[in-house]
C-alpha positions as CSV (number, residue, x, y, z in Angstrom):
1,X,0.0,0.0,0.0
2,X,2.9,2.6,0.5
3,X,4.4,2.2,-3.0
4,X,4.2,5.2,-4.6
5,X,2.4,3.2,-8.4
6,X,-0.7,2.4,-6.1
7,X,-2.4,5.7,-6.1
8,X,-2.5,5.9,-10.3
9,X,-5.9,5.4,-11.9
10,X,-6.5,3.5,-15.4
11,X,-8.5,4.4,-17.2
12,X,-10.3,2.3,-20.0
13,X,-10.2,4.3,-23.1
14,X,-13.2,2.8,-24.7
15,X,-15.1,4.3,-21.4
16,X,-14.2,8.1,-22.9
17,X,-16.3,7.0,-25.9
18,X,-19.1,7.0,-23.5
19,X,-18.5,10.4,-22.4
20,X,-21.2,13.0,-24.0
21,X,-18.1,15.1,-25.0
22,X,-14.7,15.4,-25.2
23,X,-13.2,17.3,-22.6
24,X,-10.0,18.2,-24.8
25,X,-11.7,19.4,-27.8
26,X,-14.4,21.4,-26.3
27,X,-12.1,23.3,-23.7
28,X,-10.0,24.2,-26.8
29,X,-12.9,25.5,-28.9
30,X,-14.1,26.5,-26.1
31,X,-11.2,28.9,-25.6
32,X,-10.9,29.6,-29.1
33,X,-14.6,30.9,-29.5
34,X,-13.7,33.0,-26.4
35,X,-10.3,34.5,-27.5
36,X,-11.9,35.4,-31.5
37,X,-14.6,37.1,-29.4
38,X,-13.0,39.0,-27.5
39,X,-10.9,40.3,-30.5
40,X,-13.1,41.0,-32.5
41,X,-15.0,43.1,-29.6
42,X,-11.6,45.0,-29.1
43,X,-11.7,45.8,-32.8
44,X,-15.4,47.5,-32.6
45,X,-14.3,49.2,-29.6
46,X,-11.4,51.1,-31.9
47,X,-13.8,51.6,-34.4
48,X,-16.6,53.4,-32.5
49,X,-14.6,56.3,-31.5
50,X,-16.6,59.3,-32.5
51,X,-13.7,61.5,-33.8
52,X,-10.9,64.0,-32.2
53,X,-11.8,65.4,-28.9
54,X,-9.9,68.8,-27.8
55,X,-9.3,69.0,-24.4
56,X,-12.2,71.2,-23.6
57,X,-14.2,69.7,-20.5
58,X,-13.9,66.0,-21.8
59,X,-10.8,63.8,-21.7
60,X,-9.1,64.5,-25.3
61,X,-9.0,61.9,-28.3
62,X,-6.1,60.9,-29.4
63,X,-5.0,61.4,-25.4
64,X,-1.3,63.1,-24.6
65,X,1.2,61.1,-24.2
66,X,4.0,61.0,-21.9
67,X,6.0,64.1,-21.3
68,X,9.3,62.2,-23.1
69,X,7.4,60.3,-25.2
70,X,7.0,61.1,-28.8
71,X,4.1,63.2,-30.2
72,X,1.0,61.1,-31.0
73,X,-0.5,62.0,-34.8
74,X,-3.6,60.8,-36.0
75,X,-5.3,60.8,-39.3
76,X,-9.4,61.0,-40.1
77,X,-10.5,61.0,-43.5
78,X,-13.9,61.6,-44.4
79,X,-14.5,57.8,-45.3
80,X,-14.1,56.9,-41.0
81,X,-16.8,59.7,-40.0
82,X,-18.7,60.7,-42.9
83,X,-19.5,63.8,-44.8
84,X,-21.7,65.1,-42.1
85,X,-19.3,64.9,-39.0
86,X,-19.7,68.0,-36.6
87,X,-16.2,68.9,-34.5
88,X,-16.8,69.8,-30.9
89,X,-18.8,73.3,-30.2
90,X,-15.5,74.3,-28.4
91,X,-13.0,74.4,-31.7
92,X,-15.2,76.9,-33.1
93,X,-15.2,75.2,-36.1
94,X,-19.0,75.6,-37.8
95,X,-18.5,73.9,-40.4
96,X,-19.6,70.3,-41.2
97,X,-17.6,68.0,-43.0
98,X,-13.7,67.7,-43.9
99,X,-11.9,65.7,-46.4
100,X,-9.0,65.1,-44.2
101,X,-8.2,66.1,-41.0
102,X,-4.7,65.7,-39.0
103,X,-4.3,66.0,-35.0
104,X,-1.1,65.8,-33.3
105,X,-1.2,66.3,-29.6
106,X,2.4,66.4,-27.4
107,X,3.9,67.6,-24.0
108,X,7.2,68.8,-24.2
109,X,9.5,70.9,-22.0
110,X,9.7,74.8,-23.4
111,X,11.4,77.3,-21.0
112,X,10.8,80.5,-22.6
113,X,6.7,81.1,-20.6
114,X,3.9,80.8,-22.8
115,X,5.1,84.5,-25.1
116,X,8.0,82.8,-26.2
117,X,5.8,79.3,-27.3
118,X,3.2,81.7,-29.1
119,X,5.7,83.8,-30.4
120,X,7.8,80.4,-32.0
121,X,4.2,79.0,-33.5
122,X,3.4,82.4,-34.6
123,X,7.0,81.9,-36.7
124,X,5.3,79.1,-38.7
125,X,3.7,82.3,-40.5
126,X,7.4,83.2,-42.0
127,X,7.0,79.8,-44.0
128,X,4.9,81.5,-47.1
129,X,5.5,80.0,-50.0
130,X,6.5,76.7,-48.6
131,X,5.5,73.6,-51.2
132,X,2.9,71.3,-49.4
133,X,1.0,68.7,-50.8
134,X,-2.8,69.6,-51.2
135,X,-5.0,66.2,-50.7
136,X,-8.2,68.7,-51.6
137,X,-6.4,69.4,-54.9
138,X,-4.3,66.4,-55.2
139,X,-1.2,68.1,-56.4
140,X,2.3,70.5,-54.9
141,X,0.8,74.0,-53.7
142,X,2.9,77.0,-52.7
């Protein structure tokens, strides 16, 4: 009675034909069912975001990142939202509609106070003439 073979259990495998299932395969597809569901509810989750949120009394979409992490950019095109998409009351943007529309939100370190930050974005008006690529006229504009 002490050996250590007399606690094993055999089992008859023609008995497991009896079984109403297999316990194998229907844990694993089972599992797999589970897994493809809950993927596919992730997906839908993305999907379902209503469209850039500025930071004005609501939590913004895309969200900041990290103050020494890289800036996130995001890209909408008309095809996500559809021609009649409204912007927040708060960008005082009236307008319905876009064709394409860019966000990049970022924290960064700037030690010159906030005249020296509006004064450097204010610069970007120095750049007339600059080539850019127009997606509304598909071609290089100045």
């Amino acid at each position: 009675m002490g050996q250590a073979g007399s606690l094993r259990r055999v089992v008859n495998p023609r008995a497991l034909g009896s079984l109403p299932y297999k316990p194998t395969l229907v844990r694993a597809s089972t599992m797999i069912r589970f897994v493809i569901s809950v993927m596919l509810l992730c997906l839908a989750h993305g999907y379902a975001q209503t469209g850039p949120q500025p930071p004005c009394g609501m939590d913004p979409v895309p969200p900041y990142p990290g103050l020494d992490s890289s800036p996130t950019v995001t890209f909408w095109s008309e095809s996500v939202f559809g021609r009649d998409w409204k912007p927040p009351a708060c960008t005082g943007w009236s307008e319905v509609g876009f064709s394409s529309l860019i966000t990049t939100v970022a924290r960064f370190r700037y030690t010159s106070g906030a005249e020296g930050l509006l004064r450097r974005i204010g610069a970007v008006s120095e750049l007339e003439g600059m080539r850019y690529w127009s997606t509304t006229h598909k071609q290089c504009r100045p």
